[in-house]
C-alpha positions as CSV (number, residue, x, y, z in Angstrom):
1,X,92.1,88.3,129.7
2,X,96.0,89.4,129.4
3,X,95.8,92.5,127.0
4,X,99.5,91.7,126.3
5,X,99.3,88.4,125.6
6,X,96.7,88.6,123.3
7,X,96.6,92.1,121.6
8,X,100.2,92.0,120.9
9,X,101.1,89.6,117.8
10,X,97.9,90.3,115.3
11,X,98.2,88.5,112.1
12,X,95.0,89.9,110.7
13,X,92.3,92.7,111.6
14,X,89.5,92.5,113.2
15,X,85.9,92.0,111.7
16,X,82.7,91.5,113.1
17,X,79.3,90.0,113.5
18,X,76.2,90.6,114.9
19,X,77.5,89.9,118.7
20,X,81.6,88.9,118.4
21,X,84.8,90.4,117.7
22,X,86.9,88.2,115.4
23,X,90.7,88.6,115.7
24,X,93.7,86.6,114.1
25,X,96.9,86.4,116.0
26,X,100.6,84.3,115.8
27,X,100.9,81.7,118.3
28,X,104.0,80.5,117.8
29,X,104.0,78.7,114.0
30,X,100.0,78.8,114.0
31,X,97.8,81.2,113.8
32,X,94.6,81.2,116.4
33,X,91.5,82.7,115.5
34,X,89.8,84.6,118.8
35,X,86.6,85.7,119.6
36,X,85.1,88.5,121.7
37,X,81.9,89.5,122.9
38,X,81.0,92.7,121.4
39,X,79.9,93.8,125.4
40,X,82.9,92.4,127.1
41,X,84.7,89.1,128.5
42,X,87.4,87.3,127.9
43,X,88.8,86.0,124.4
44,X,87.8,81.9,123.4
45,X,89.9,80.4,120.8
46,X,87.2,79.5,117.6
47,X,89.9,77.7,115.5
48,X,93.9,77.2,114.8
49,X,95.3,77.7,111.5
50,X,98.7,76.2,110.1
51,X,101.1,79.2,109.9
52,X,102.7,77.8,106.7
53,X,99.8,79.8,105.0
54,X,99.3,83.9,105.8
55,X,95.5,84.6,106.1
56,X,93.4,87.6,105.9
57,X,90.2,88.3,107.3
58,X,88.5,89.9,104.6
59,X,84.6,90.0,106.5
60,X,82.1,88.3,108.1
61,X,78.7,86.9,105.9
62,X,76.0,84.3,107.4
63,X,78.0,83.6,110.6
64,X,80.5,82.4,108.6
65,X,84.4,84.5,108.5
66,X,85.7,84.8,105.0
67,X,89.6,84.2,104.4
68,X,92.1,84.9,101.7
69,X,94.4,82.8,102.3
70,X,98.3,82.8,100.7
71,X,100.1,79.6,100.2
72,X,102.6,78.3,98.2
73,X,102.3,74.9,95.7
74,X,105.9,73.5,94.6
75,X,103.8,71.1,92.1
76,X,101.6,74.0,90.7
77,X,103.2,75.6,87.4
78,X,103.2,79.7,87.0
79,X,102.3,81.4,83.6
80,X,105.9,80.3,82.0
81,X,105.5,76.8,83.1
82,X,108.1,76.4,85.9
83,X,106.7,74.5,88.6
84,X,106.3,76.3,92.2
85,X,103.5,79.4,92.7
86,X,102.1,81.2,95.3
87,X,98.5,79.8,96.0
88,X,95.8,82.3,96.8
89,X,92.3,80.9,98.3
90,X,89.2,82.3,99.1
91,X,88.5,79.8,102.3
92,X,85.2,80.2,104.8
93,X,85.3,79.3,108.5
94,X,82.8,78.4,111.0
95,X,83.8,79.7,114.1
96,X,81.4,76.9,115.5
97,X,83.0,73.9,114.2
98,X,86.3,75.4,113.2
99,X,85.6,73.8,109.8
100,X,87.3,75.5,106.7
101,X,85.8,75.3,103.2
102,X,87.9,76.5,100.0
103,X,85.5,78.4,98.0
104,X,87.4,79.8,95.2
105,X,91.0,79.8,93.4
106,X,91.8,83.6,93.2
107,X,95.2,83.4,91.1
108,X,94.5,80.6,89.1
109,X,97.3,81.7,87.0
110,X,99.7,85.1,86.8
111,X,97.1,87.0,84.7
112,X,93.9,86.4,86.2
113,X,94.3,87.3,90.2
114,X,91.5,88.5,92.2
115,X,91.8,90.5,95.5
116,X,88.5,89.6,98.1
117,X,87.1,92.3,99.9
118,X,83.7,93.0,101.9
119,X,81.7,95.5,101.7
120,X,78.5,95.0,104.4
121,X,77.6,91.3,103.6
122,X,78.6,91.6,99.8
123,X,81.7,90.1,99.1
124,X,83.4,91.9,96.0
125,X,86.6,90.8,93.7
126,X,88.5,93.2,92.4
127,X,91.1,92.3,88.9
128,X,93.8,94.6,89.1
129,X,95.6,93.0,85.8
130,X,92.3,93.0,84.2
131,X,91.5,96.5,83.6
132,X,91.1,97.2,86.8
133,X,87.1,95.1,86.9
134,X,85.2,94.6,90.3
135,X,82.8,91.9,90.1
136,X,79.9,91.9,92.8
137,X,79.9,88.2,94.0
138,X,77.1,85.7,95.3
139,X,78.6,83.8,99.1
140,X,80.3,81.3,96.9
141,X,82.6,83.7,95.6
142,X,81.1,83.1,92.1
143,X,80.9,86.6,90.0
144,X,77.1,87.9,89.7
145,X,78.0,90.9,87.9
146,X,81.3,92.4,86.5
147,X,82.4,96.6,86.6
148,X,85.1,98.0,84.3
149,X,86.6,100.4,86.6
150,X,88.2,101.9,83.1
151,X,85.3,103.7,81.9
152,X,86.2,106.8,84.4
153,X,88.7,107.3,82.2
154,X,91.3,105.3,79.9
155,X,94.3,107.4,80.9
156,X,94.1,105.8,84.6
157,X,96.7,103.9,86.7
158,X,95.8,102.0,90.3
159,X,98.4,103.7,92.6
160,X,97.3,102.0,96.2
161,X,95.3,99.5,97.7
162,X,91.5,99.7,97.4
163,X,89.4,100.3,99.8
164,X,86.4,99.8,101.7
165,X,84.0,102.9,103.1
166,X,80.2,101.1,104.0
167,X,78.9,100.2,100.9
168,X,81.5,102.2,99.0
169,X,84.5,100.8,97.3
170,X,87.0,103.2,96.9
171,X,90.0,102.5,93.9
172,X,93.0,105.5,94.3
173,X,94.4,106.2,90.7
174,X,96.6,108.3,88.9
175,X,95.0,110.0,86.1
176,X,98.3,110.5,83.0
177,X,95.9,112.7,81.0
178,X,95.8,115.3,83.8
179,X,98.7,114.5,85.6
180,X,96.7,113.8,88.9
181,X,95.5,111.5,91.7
182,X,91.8,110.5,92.0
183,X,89.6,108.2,93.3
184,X,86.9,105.7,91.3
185,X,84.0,104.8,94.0
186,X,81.5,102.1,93.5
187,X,78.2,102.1,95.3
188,X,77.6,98.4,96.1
189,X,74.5,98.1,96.3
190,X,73.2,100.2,92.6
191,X,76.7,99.4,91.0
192,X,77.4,103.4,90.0
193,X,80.6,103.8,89.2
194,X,81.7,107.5,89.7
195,X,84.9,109.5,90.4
196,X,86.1,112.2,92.3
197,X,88.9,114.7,91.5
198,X,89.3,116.1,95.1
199,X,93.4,116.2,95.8
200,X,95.3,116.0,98.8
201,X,96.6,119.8,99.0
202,X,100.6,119.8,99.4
203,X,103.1,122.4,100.2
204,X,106.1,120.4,99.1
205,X,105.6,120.6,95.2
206,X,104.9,116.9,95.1
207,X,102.6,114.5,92.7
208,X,98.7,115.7,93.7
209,X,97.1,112.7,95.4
210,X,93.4,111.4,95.7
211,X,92.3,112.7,99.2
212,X,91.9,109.4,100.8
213,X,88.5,108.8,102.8
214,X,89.0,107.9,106.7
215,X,85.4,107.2,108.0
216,X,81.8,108.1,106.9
217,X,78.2,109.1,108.4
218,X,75.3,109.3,106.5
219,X,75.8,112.6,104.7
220,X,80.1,112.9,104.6
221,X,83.3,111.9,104.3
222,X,85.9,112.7,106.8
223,X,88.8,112.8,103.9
224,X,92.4,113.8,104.2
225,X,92.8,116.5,102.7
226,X,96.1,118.2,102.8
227,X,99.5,117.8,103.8
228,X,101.7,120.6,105.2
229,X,105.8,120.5,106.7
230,X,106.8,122.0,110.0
231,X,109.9,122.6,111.5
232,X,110.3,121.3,114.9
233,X,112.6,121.6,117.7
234,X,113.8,118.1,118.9
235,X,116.0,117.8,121.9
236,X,119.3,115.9,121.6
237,X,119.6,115.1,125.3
238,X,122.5,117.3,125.8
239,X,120.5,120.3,126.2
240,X,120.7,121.1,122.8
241,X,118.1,120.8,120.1
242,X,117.9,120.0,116.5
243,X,115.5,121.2,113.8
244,X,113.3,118.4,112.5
245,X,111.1,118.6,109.4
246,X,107.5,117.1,110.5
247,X,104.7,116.3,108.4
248,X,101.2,117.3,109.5
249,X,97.8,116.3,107.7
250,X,94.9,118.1,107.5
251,X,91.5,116.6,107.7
252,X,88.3,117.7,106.3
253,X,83.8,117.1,105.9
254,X,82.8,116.3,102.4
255,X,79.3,116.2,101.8
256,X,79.0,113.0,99.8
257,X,77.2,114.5,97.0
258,X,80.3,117.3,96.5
259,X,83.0,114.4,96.6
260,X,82.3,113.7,93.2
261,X,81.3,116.9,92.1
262,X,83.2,118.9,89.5
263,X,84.4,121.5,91.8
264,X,83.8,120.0,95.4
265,X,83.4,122.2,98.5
266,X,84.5,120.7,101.8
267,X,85.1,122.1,105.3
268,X,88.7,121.9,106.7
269,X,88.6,120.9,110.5
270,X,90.1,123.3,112.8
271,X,92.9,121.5,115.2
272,X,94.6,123.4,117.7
């Protein structure tokens, strides 16, 4: 296998199953759908998709790959009745028969559109003009149960994409009441909703963020954690230099039980 011809032009991350790699990437006006053995070997091509949709690979559940997959229908009407919308589709495929199977309409108008995501083998849907609801969902795509995100607090804003840590999903607001950033977590499998007020520390005066979680083991978070600017020298070329501002994060441990503690304690990580 050619590493640049096949890691170059990803339309899609990857996800996984118990023994392949799944990856998406343009061909041209189509959109091929590779897999790789988890131990090695070259790519095979499962499947080619019609590049007049975009797709994203939103997990993996049962051997089968779950899409979202974004469209656009000149005969279907939007909210204010003029025809042409943007189609959103929660699609399987079997990477064994290359069949695809539309599950679910996630817009099926302007006021009720639901973003897929996968946390483990649970696929979730989250409502972000709905008051910000997550509903845990059976492999159908049909809603089991439904979470207002809200109750954390009815002063809050979604500011960025939501997230998935493990079994965690992660929802980065802005809190008006007290004029900061914060994240609402959900534990998948109990449904606790919970919230933590740790900030991204910043030395440029700035809007005080949620410290955004990286990666996980079975005790803590690795969070970023703070965000500091450097001057650097840059060379021009000329044998002169110029004097660059440069940001640089800062990266801490976060016992899971202090992340959503009133005052958390973390541990910053040294870097040389």
């Amino acid at each position: 296998m050619n590493p640049s011809t096949c890691f170059t032009r990803f339309a899609a991350v990857a996800a996984a199953d118990e023994e392949h790699l799944y990856l998406f990437r343009r061909a041209g006006q189509d959109i091929q759908v590779l897999r790789v053995p988890k131990e090695g070997g070259s790519a095979a091509t499962v499947a080619t998709l019609s590049g007049d949709q975009d797709v994203t690979l939103v997990g993996c559940r049962d051997g089968l790959l779950y899409l979202h997959r974004m469209g656009y229908d000149p005969d279907k009407a939007d909210s204010t009745g003029v025809l042409g919308a943007t189609t959103h589709t929660l699609t399987t495929l079997d990477p064994a028969t290359g069949q695809l199977t539309e599950l679910a309409d996630l817009c099926p108008d302007d006021t009720q559109y639901a973003e897929p995501y996968m946390a483990g083998e649970t696929l979730l849907l989250f409502y972000p003009n709905d008051g910000l609801q997550l509903a845990i969902c059976d492999e159908k795509g049909q809603p089991q149960r439904t979470l207002p995100l809200t109750a954390q607090g009815e002063a809050l804003r979604q500011t960025e994409q939501p997230y998935v840590i493990g079994d965690t999903f992660l929802l980065p607001c802005w809190d008006e009441q007290l004029q900061q950033g914060c994240q609402l977590l959900v534990d998948i499998p109990t449904g606790e909703v919970s919230r933590s007020d740790l900030c991204l520390s910043r030395d440029d005066g700035k809007d005080k963020l949620g410290a955004t979680v990286l990666a996980e083991n079975e005790t803590s978070y690795l969070v970023v954690s703070s965000l500091t600017t450097e001057e650097i020298q840059a060379p021009r070329g000329d044998g002169t230099s110029a004097t660059l501002s440069n940001q640089r994060y800062g990266y801490s441990l976060v016992d899971k039980d202090q992340f959503t503690a009133a005052s958390p304690q973390f541990t910053p990580i040294q870097r040389s």
